[in-house]
C-alpha positions in Angstrom: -7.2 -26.1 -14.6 -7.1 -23.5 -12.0 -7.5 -19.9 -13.6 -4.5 -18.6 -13.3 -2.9 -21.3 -15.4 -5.9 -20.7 -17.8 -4.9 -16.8 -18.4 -1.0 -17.8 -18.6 -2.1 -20.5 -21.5 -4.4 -18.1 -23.3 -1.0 -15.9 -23.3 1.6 -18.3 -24.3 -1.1 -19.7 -27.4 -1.4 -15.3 -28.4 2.8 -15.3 -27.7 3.0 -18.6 -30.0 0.5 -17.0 -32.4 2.9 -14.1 -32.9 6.3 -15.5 -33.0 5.2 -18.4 -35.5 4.2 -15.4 -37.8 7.4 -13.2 -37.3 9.6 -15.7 -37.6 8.6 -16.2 -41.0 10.0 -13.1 -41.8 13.6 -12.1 -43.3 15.6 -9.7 -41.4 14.9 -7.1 -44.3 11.3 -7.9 -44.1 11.0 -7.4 -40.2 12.9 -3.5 -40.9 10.5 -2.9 -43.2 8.3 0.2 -42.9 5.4 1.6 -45.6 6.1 5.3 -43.9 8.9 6.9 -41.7 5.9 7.7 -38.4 4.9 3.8 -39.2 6.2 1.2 -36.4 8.3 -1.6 -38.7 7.8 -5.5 -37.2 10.8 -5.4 -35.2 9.8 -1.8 -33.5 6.2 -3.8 -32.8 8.2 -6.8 -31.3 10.5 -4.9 -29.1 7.6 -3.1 -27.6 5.6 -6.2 -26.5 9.0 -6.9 -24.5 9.3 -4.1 -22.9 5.2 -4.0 -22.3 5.3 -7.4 -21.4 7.8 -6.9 -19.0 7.5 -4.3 -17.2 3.4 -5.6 -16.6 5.1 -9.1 -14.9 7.2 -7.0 -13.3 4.6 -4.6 -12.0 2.4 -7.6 -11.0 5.0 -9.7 -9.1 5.9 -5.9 -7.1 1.8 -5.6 -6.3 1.7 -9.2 -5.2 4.9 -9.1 -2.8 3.2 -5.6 -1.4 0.5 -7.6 -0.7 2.1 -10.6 1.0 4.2 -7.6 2.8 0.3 -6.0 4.1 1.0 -3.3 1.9 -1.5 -1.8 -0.2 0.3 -0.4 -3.9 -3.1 1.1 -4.8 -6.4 2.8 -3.4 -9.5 4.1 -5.1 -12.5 3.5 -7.1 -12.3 -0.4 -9.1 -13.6 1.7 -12.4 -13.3 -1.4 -14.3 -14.7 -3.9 -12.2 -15.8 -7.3 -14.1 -15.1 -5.6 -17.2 -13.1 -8.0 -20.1 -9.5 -6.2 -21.3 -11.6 -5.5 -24.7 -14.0 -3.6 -22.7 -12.1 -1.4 -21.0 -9.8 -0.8 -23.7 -12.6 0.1 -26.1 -13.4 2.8 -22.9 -10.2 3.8 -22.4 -7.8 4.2 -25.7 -7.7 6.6 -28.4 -7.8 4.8 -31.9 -3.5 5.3 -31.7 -2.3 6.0 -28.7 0.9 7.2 -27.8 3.1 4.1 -26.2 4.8 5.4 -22.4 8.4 5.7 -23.1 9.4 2.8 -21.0 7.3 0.4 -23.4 8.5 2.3 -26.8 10.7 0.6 -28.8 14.8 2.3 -28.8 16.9 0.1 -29.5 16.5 -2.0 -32.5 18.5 -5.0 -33.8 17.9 -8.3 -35.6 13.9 -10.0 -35.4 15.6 -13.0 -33.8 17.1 -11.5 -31.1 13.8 -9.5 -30.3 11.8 -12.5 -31.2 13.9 -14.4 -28.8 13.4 -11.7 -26.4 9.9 -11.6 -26.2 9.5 -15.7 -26.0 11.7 -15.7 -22.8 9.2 -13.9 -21.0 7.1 -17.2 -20.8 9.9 -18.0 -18.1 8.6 -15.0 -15.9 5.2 -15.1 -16.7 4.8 -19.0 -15.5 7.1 -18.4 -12.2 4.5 -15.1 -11.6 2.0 -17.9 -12.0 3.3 -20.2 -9.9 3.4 -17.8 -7.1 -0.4 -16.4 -7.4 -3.7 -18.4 -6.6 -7.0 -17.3 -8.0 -8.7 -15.8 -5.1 -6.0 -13.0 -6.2 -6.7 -12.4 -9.5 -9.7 -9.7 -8.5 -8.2 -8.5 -5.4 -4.7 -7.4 -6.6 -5.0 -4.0 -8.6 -1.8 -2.9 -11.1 -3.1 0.5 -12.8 -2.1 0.4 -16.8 -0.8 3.5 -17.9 -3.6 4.3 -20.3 -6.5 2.3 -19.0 -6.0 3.4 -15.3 -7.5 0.7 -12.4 -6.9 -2.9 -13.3 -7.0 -6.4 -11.7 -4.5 -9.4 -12.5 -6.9 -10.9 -13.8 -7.3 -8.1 -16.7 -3.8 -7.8 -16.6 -2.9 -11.1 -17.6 -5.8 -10.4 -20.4 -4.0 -7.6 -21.7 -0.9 -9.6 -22.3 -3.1 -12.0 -24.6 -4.8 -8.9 -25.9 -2.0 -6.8 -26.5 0.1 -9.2 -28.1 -3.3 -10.5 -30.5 -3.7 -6.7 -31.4 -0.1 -6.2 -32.4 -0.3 -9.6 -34.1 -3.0 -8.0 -36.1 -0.5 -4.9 -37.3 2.4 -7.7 -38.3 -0.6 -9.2 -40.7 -1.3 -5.5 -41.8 2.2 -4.7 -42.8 3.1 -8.3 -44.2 0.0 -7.5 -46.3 1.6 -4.3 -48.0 5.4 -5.7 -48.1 6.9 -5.5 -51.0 7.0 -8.7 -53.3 
């Protein structure tokens, strides 16, 4: 398996991961929050779509600039070789403050966000079908926090970011009320 189809798995098993947990949820259950400043599972859910989105959509722009001889970034590769767990544990405060295009705004039943999110797969494999390896290192698409980062690291936050936000469903599951 080529590694670009390797990265896309690794994100579709942490995409699975999540919506076989959520999905367990009622509706009531998924609007449930422990504090008004506390993100609820459907507020965590809409953001990995919008995340998730706008990062395939960011890569696929890079990758087209590239094919184009355009270059979408210069500077210093800060983060070179570094895993996503690396340079997030270098780069992010212990809660950071989500960029308003990822925040969550508009709401609405688990399912449909749910939904949302596992349609991305769609995107995420045609990205993949259009990138070869020797790309994942040479293509940069800054993150908004973390600053400087390949494809290859980009396609590891996805898995990342999805496993960490998994992590917060389990939290708040944890503390719902019986």
């Amino acid at each position: 398996m080529n590694q670009v189809k390797k990265l896309i798995s690794e994100v579709l098993a942490a995409r699975n991961r999540y919506l076989d947990t959520v999905r367990q949820l009622s509706d009531a259950q998924a609007q449930w929050k422990p504090a008004p400043d506390v993100w609820n599972v459907v507020d965590l859910t809409e953001h990995l779509y919008w995340a998730e989105h706008g990062g395939i959509l960011g890569m696929w722009k890079v990758m087209q600039a590239s094919r184009e001889g355009k270059k979408m970034w210069e500077g210093e590769l800060i983060h070179k070789g570094l895993s996503i767990e690396e340079i997030v544990a270098k780069t992010w405060q212990p809660k950071e403050i989500v960029p308003a295009v990822a925040a969550p705004r508009l709401g609405g039943p688990i399912g449909f966000w749910a939904a949302s999110l596992e349609s991305l797969q769609v995107e995420l494999n045609a990205l993949g079908n259009e990138l070869n390896d020797e790309e994942l290192e040479t293509l940069i698409h800054p993150h908004p926090i973390s600053g400087p980062i390949d494809i290859r690291q980009r396609f590891e936050f996805l898995r990342f970011h999805i496993d960490r936000h998994l992590n917060q469903v389990e939290e708040l599951k944890s503390k719902m009320p019986v």
